[in-house]
Residue frames relative to the residue before (quaternion, step in Angstrom):
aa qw qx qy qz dx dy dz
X 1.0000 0.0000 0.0000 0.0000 0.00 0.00 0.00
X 0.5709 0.5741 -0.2405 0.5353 3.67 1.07 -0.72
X 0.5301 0.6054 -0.2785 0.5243 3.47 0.93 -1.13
X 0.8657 0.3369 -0.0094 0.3702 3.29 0.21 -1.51
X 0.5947 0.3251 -0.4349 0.5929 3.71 1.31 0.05
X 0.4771 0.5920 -0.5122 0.3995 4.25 0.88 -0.30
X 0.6566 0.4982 -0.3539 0.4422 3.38 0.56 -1.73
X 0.6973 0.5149 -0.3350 0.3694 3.85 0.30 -1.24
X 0.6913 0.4565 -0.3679 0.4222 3.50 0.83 -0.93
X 0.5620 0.5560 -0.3073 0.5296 3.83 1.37 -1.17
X 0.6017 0.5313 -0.3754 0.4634 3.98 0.53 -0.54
X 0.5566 0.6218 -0.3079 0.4570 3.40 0.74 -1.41
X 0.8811 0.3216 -0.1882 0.2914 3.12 -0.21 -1.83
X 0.7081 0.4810 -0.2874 0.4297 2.91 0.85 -0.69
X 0.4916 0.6552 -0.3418 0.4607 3.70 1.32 -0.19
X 0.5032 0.7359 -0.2353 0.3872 3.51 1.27 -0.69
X 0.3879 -0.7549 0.4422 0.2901 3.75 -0.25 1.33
X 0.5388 -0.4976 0.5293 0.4266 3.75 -1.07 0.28
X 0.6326 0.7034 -0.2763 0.1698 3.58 1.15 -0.54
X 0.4467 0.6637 -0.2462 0.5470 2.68 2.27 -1.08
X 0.5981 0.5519 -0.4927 0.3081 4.14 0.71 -0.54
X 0.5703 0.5378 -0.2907 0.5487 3.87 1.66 -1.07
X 0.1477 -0.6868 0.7077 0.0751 3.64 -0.88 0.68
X 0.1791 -0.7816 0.5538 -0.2242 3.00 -0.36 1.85
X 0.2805 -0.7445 0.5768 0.1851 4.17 -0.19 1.17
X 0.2042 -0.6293 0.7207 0.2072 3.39 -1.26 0.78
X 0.3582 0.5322 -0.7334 0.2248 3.83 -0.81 1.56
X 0.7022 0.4971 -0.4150 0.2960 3.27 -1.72 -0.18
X 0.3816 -0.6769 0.3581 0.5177 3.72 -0.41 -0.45
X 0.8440 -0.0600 -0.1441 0.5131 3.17 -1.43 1.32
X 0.3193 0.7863 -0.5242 0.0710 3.91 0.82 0.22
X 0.5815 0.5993 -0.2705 0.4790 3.52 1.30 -1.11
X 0.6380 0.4544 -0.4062 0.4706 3.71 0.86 -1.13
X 0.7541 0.5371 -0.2343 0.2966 3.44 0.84 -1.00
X 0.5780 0.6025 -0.3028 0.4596 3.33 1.54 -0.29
X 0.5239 0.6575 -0.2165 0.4964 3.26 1.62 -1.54
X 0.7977 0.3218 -0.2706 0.4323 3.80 0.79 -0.95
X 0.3022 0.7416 -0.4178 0.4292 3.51 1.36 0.22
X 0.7840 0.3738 -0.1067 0.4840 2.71 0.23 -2.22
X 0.6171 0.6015 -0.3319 0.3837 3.54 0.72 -0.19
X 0.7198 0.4324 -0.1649 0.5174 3.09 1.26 -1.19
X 0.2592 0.7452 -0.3630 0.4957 3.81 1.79 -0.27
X 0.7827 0.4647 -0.0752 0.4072 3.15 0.20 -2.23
X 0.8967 0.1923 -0.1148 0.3818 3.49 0.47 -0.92
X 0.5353 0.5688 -0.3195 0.5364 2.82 1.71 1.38
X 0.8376 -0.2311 0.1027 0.4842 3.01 0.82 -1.04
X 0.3749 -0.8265 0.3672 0.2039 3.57 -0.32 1.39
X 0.4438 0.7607 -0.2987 0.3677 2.83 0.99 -0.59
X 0.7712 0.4246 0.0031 0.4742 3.34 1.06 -1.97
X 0.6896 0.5051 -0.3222 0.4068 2.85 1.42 -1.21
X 0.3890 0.7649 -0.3678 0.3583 3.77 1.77 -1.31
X 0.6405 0.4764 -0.1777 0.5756 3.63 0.50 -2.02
X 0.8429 0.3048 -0.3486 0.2739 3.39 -0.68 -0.41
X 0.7743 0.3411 -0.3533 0.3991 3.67 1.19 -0.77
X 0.5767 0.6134 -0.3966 0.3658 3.54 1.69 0.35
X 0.7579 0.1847 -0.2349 0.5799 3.33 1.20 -0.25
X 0.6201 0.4742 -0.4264 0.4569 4.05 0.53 0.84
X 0.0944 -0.8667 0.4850 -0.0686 3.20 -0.33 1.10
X 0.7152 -0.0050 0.0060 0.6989 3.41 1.60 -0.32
X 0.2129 -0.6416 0.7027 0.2219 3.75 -1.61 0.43
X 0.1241 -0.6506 0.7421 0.1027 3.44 -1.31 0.30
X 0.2798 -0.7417 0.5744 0.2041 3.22 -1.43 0.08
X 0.3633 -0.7426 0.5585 0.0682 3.76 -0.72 1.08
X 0.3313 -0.5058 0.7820 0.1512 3.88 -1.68 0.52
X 0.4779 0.7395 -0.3345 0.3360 3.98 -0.24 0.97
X 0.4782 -0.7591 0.3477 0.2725 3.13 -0.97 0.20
X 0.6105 0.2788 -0.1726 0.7209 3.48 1.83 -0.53
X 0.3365 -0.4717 0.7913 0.1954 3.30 -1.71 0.66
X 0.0298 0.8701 -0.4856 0.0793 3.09 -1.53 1.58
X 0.2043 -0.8256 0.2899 0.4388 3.41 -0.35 -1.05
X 0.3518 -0.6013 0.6150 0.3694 3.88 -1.38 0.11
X 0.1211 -0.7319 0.6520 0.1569 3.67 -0.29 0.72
X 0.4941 -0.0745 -0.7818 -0.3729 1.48 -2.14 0.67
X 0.8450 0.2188 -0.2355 0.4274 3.51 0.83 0.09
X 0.6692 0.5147 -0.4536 0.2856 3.88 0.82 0.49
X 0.4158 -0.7724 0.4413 0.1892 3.40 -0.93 0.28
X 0.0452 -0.8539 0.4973 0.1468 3.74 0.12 0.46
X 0.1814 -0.8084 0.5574 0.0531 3.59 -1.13 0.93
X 0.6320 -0.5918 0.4105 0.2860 3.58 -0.77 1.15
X 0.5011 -0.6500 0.4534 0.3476 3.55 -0.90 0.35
X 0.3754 0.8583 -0.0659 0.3436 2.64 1.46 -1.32
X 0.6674 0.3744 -0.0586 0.6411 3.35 1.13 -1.89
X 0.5811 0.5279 -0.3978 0.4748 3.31 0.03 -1.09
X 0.8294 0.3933 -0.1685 0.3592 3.45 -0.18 -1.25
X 0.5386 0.4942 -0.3825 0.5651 3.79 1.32 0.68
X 0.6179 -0.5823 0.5273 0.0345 3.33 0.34 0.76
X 0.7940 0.4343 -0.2686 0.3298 3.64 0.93 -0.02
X 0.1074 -0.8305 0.5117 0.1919 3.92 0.65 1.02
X 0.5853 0.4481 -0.5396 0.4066 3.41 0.49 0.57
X 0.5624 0.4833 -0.3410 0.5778 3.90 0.95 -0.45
X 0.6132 0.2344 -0.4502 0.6052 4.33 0.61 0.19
X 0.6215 0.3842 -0.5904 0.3428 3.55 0.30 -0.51
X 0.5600 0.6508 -0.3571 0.3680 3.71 0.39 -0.94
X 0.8515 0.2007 -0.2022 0.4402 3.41 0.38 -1.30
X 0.4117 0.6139 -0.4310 0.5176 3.59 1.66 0.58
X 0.8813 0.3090 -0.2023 0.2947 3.22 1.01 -0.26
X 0.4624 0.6748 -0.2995 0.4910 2.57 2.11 0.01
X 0.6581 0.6518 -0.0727 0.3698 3.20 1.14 -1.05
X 0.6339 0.4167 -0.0877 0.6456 3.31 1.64 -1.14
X 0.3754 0.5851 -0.4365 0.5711 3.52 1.76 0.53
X 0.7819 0.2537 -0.3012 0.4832 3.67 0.30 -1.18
X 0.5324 0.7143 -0.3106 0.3315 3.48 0.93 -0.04
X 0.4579 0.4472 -0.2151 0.7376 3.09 2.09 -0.88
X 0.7974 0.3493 -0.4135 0.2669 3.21 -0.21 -0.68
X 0.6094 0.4937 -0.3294 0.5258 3.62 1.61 -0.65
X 0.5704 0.7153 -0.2231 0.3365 3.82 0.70 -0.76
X 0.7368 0.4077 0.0586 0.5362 2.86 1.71 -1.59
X 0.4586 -0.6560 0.4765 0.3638 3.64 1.50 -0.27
X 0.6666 0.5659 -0.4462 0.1904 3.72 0.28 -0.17
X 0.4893 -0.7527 0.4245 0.1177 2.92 -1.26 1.25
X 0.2422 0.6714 -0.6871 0.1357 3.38 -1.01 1.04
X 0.0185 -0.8568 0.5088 0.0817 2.85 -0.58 1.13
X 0.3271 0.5967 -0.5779 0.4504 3.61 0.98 1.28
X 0.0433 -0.7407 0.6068 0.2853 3.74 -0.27 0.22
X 0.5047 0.2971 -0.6518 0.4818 3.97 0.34 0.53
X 0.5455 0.6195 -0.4902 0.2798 3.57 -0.25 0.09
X 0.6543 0.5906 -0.1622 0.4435 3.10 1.53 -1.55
X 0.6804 0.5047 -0.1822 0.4992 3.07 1.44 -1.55
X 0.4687 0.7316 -0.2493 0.4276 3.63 1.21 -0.55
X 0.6777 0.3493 -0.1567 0.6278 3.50 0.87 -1.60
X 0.6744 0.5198 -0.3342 0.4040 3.64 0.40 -0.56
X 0.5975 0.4089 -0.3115 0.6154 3.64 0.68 -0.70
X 0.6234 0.4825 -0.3908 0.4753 3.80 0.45 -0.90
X 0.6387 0.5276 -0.2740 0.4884 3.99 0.62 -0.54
X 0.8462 0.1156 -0.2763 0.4406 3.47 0.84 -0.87
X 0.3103 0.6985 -0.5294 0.3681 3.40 1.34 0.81
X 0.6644 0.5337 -0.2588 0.4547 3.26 0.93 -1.35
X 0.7170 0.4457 -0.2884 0.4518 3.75 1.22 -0.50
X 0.5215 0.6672 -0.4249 0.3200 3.15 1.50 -0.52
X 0.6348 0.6686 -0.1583 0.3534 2.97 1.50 -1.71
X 0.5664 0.5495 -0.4131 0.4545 3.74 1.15 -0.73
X 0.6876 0.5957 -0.3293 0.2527 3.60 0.50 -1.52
X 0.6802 -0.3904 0.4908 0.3795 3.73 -1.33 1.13
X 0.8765 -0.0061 0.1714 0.4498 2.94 -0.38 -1.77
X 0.0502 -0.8392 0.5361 0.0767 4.03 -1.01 0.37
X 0.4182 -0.4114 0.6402 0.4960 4.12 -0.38 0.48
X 0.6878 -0.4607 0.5512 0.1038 2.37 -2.06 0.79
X 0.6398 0.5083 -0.1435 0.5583 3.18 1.18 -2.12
X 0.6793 0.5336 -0.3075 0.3991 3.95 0.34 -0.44
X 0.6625 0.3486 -0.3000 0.5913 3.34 1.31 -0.64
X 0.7751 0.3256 -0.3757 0.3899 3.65 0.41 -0.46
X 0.7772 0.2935 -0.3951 0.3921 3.46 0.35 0.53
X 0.2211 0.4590 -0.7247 0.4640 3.39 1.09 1.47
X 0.7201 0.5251 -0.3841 0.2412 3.03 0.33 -1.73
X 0.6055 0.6541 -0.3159 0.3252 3.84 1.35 -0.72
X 0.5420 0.5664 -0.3584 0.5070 3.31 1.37 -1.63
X 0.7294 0.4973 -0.3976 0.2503 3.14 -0.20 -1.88
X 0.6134 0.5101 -0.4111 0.4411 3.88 0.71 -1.55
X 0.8090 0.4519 -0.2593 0.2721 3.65 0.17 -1.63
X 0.5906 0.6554 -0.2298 0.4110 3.41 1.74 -0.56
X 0.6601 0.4739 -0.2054 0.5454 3.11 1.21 -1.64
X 0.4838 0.4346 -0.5094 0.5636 4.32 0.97 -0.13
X 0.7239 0.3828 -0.4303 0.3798 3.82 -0.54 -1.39
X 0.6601 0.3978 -0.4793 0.4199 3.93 0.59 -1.24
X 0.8390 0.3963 -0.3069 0.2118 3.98 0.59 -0.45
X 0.3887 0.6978 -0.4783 0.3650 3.43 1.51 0.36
């Protein structure tokens, strides 16, 4: 009987999404559900991305603003704004873009160009854009924008 309530508790835990490690508010409509399927879609896309994001993100928050951002060292904040498109591929993106400068703060590494910083980041979720089935149109062409407008500022 012991045998059998240990196993149940060890099943349990280990049954537990990696998602449950991000503390993720449930406000806004469906915003939490919508973050949750990000991070989901993260996961069953790319490890790599997904690796980065559940070591350094420990919570989302949600922001009135114009840029989804972050409070390092480990939360991410997402525009209303975003939330309110309807697109879980545009939070995955900025879940993953974000949990870029996290690594990059988290980790100590110097750059001290921040279009550089912003540069390697877009360059991360390009590479994720590229995994996804399907992508907005609008989502692919304004990585493709950042990256162009970034990779000039990192070279002046």
């Amino acid at each position: 009987m012991r045998i059998t309530n240990a196993l149940t508790i060890l099943l349990l835990l280990f049954s537990f999404n990696l998602n449950a490690q991000i503390k993720v508010p449930d406000a806004g409509d469906g915003w939490k559900q919508k973050v949750d399927s990000a991070i989901q879609l993260i996961k069953d896309t790319d490890t790599s991305a997904y690796r980065i994001l559940i070591e350094n993100c420990k919570q989302v928050e949600y922001i009135i603003g114009t840029f989804s951002t972050t409070v390092p060292p480990n939360t991410i904040v997402i525009t209303v704004n975003d939330l309110k498109m309807n697109s879980i591929n545009n939070i995955a993106c900025i879940l993953v873009h974000e949990s870029c400068h996290l690594y990059v703060y988290n980790h100590c590494i110097e750059i001290e160009d921040p279009n550089r910083e912003e540069f390697l980041c877009y360059m991360k979720e390009y590479d994720f854009i590229c995994k996804l089935p399907y992508v907005e149109d609008w989502l692919f062409q304004n990585v493709i924008n950042k990256l162009l407008y970034y990779k000039s500022k990192a070279e002046e």
